[in-house]
C-alpha positions as CSV (number, residue, x, y, z in Angstrom):
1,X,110.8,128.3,71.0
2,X,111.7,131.0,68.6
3,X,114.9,131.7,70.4
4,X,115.8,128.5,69.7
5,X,115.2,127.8,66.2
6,X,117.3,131.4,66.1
7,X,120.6,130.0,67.7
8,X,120.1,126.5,65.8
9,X,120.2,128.5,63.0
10,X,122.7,130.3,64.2
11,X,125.4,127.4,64.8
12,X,124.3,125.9,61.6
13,X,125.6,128.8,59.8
14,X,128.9,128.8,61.8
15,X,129.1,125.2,61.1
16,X,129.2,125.8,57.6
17,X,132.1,128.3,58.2
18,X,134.4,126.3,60.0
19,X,137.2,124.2,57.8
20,X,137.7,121.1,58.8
21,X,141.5,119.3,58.4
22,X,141.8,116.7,56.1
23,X,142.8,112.9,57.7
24,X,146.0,113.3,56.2
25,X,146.7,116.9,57.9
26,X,144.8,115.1,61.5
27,X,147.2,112.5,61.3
28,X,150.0,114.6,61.0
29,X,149.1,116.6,63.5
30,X,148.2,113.8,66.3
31,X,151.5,112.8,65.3
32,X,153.1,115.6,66.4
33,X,151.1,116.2,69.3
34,X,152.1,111.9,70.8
35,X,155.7,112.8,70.3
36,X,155.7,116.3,72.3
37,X,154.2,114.6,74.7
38,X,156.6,112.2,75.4
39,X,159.2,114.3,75.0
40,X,158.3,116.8,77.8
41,X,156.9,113.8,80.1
42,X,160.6,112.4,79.3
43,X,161.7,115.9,80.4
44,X,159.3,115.7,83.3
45,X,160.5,112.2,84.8
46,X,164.7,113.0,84.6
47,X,164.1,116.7,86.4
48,X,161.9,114.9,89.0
49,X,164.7,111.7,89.2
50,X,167.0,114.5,89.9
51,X,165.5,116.4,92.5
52,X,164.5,112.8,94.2
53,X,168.4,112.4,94.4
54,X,169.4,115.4,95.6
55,X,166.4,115.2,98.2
56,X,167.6,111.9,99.2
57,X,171.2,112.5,100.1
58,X,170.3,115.9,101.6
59,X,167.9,114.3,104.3
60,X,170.0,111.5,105.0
């Protein structure tokens, strides 16, 4: 039971290290993470559209 009190302890003085964003700086960051995404799923869906073409009028 000691060991435990010990690492809750523990993570409660980590905790108290750690710096949280603000909303502002979690908004702007979700933001930028929803648009990279669609960009490289974007990216994603016209190379595989390509190689689906090229497949296609290879085999038939």
């Amino acid at each position: 039971m000691e060991k435990f009190k010990n690492f809750v302890e523990g993570v409660r003085k980590e905790m108290a290290k750690v710096t949280w964003p603000t909303q502002q700086e979690l908004i702007d960051n979700t933001i930028i993470v929803v648009v990279f995404t669609i960009i490289i799923s974007t990216f994603i869906f016209g190379v595989d559209q390509v190689y689906s073409t090229i497949l296609e009028a290879i085999y038939r």
